[in-house]
C-alpha positions as CSV (number, residue, x, y, z in Angstrom):
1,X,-8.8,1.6,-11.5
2,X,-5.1,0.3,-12.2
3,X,-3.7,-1.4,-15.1
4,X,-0.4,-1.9,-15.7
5,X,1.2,-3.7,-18.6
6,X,4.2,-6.0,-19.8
7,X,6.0,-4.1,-17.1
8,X,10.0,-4.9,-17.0
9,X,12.5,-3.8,-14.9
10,X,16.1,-4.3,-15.1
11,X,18.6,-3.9,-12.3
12,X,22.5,-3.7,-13.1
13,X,24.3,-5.7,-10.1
14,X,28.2,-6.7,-10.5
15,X,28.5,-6.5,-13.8
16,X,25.2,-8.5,-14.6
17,X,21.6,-7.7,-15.6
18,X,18.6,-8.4,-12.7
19,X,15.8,-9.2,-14.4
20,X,13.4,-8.4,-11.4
21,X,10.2,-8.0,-13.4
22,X,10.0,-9.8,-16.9
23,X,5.9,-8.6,-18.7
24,X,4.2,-8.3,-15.8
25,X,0.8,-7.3,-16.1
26,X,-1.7,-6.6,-13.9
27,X,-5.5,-4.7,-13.6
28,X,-7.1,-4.1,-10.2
29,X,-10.9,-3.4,-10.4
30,X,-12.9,-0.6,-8.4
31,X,-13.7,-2.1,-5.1
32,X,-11.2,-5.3,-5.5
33,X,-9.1,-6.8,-2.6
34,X,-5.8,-8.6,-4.5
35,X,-3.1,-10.1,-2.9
36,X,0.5,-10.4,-4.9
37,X,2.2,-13.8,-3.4
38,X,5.5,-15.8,-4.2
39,X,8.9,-16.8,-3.1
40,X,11.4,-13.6,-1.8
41,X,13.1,-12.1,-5.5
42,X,9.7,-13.1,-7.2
43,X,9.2,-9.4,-8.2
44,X,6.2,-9.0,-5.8
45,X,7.7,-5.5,-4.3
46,X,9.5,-4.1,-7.1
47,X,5.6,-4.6,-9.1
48,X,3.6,-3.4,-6.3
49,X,6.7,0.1,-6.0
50,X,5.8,0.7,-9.9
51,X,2.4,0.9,-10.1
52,X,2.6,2.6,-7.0
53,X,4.4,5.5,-9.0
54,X,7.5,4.9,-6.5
55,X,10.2,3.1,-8.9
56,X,10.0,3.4,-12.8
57,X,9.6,0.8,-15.4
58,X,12.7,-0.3,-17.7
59,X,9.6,-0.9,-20.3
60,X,5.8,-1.1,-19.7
61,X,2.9,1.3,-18.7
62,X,1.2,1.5,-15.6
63,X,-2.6,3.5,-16.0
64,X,-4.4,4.9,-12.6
65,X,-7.6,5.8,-12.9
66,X,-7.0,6.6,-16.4
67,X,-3.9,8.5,-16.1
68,X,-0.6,6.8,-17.0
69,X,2.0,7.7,-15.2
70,X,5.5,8.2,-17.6
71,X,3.0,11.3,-19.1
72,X,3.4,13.3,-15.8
73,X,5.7,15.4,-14.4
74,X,7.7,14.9,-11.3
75,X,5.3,17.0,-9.4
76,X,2.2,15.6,-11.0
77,X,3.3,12.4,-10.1
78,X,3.8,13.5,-6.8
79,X,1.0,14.8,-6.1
80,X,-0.8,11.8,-7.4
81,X,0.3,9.6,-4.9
82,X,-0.1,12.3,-2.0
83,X,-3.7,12.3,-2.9
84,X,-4.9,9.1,-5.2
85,X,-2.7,6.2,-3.4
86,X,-1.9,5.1,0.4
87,X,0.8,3.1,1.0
88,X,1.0,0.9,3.8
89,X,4.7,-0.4,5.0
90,X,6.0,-3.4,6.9
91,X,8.5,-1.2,8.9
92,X,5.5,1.7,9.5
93,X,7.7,4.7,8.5
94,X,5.9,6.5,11.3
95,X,7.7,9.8,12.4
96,X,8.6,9.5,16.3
97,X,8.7,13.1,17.3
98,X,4.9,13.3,16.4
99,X,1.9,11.5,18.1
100,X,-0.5,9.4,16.2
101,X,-2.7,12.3,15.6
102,X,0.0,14.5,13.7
103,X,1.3,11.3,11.7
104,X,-2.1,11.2,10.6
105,X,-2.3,14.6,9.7
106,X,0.8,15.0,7.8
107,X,-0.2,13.7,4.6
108,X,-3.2,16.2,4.5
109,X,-1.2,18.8,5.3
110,X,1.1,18.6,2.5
111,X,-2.1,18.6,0.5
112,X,-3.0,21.5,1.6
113,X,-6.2,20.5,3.9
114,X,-7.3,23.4,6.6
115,X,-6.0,22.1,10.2
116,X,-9.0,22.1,11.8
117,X,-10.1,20.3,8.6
118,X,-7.2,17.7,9.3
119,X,-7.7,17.4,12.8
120,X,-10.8,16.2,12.9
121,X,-10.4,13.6,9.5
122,X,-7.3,12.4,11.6
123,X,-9.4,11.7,15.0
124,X,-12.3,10.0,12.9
125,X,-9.7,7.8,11.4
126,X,-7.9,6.9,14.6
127,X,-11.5,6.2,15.8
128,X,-12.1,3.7,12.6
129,X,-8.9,1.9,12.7
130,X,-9.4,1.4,17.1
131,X,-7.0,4.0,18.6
132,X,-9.0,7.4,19.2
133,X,-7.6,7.1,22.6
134,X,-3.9,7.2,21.8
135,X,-4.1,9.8,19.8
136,X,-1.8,11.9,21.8
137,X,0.6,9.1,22.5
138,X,4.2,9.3,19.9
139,X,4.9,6.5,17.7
140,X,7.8,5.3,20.5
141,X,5.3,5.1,23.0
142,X,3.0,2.7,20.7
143,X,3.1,-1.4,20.6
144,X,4.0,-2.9,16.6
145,X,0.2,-3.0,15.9
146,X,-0.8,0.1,17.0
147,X,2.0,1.6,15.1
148,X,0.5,-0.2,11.6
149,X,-2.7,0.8,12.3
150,X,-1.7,4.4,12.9
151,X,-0.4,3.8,9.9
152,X,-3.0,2.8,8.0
153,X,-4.9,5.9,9.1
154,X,-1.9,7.9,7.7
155,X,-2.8,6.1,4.4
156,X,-6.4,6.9,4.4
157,X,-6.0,10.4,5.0
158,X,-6.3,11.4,1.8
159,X,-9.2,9.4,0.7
160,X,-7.7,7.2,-1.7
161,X,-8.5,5.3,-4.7
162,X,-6.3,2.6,-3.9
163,X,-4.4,1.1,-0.8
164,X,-1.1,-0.2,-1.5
165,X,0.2,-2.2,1.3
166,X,4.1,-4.3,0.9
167,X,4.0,-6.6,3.8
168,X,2.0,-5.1,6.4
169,X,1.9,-8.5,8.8
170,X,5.4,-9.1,8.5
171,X,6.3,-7.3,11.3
172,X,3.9,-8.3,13.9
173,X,3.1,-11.7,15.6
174,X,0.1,-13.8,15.0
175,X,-2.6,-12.7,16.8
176,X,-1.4,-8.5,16.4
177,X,-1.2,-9.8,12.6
178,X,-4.6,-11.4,12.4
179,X,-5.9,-7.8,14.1
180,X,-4.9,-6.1,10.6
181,X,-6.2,-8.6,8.4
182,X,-9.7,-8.1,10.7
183,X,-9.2,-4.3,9.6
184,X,-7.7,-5.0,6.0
185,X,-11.3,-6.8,5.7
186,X,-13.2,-4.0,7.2
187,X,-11.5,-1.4,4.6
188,X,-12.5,-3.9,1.7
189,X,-16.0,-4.1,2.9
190,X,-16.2,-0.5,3.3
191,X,-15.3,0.0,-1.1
192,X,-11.2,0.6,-0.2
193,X,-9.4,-1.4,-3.1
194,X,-6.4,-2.9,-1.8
195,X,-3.5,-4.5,-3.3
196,X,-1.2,-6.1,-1.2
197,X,1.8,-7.6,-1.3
198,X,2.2,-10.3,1.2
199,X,3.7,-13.9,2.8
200,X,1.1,-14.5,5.2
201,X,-1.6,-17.2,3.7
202,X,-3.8,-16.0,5.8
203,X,-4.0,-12.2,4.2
204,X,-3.5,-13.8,1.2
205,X,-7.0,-16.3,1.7
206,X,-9.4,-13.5,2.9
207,X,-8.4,-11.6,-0.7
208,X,-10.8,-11.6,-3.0
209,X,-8.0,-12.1,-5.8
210,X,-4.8,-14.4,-5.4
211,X,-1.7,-13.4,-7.7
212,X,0.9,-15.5,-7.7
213,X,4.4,-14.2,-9.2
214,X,7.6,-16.0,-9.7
215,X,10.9,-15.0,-11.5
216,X,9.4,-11.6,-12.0
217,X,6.4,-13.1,-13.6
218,X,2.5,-13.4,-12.8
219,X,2.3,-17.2,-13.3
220,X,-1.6,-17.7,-12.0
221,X,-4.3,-15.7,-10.6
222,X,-7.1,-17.6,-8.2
223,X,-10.3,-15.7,-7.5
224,X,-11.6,-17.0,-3.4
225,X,-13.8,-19.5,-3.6
């Protein structure tokens, strides 16, 4: 599904060298739920951004579903992520002026799906993730978790191979938090493969996979017990 290998990235900051990822390497399987842990600067983000086709490598390869990614073009690429990758945020990145039904929609409509096609995928998913009934509501009008699981509807849209999510607790409080992990769970259950970067130990104990990273390294991997 994904492998990436001896990934490096180098950032140049006054007048020094960042060594934010240093080999990192990393294969998610069909089906798998992984969590990427560690410290703030461990490389967590910046890994989860590259494979994610967001940020290039300095070195390394990163393969998706047996494509590797420095052999496409700009608009391959993009078009790979529109339609083979969700991403899930901590911040939501959710447009205001639209309701959660058009936020949903967007993604399929820049891929080209009929709108009454769109509509209805976009209600079904609003209906999966708990919030059929504010689907005419905008973003502003939405509480933190309704906003991330809007969201992760967005995500879904487009049927993908993998979910990519950088955080998606860290905005919310406990028990709106623990409401996304019940639906992170539900996805995984359902055959999404997830990979998720995250600082909440309880995300990270319901993965199936624990990888821990420091200094821009993978230092252990734990499988749940």
């Amino acid at each position: 599904m994904l492998v990436a290998r001896d990934l490096r990235k180098d950032y140049p900051m006054n007048g020094e060298t960042v060594h934010a990822l240093r080999g990192a390497s990393l294969t998610v399987e069909p089906g798998e739920y992984v969590a990427l842990v560690g410290p703030s600067g461990s490389g967590k983000s910046t890994l989860l951004q590259i494979v994610g086709g967001i940020d290039t490598p300095t070195a390394g390869t990163v393969e998706i579903l047996g494509t590797r990614l420095e052999t496409l073009s700009d608009r391959e690429l993009t078009r790979l992520r529109l339609t083979r990758l969700g991403f899930v945020f901590q911040r939501f990145h959710l447009l205001p002026v639209l309701t959660a039904r058009e936020n949903v929609e967007l993604p399929m409509a820049e891929a080209g799906v009929k709108g009454a096609d769109r509509r209805a995928r976009a209600r079904r998913l609003l209906d999966y993730v708990g919030l059929g009934h504010r689907e005419g509501h905008r973003a502003t009008q939405l509480s933190g978790g309704e906003m991330q699981r809007v969201a992760i509807a967005r995500a879904l849209a487009n049927r993908p191979a993998v979910l990519l999510a950088d955080e998606p607790t860290g905005e919310l409080d406990a028990a709106t938090g623990q409401e996304i992990l019940d639906l992170f769970r539900r996805l995984n259950t359902d055959g999404t493969t997830l990979l998720v970067v995250t600082h909440d130990e309880r995300l990270a104990a319901q993965a199936g996979r624990t990888v821990h990273m420091l200094d821009g390294r993978i230092v252990s991997e734990a499988a749940a017990p």
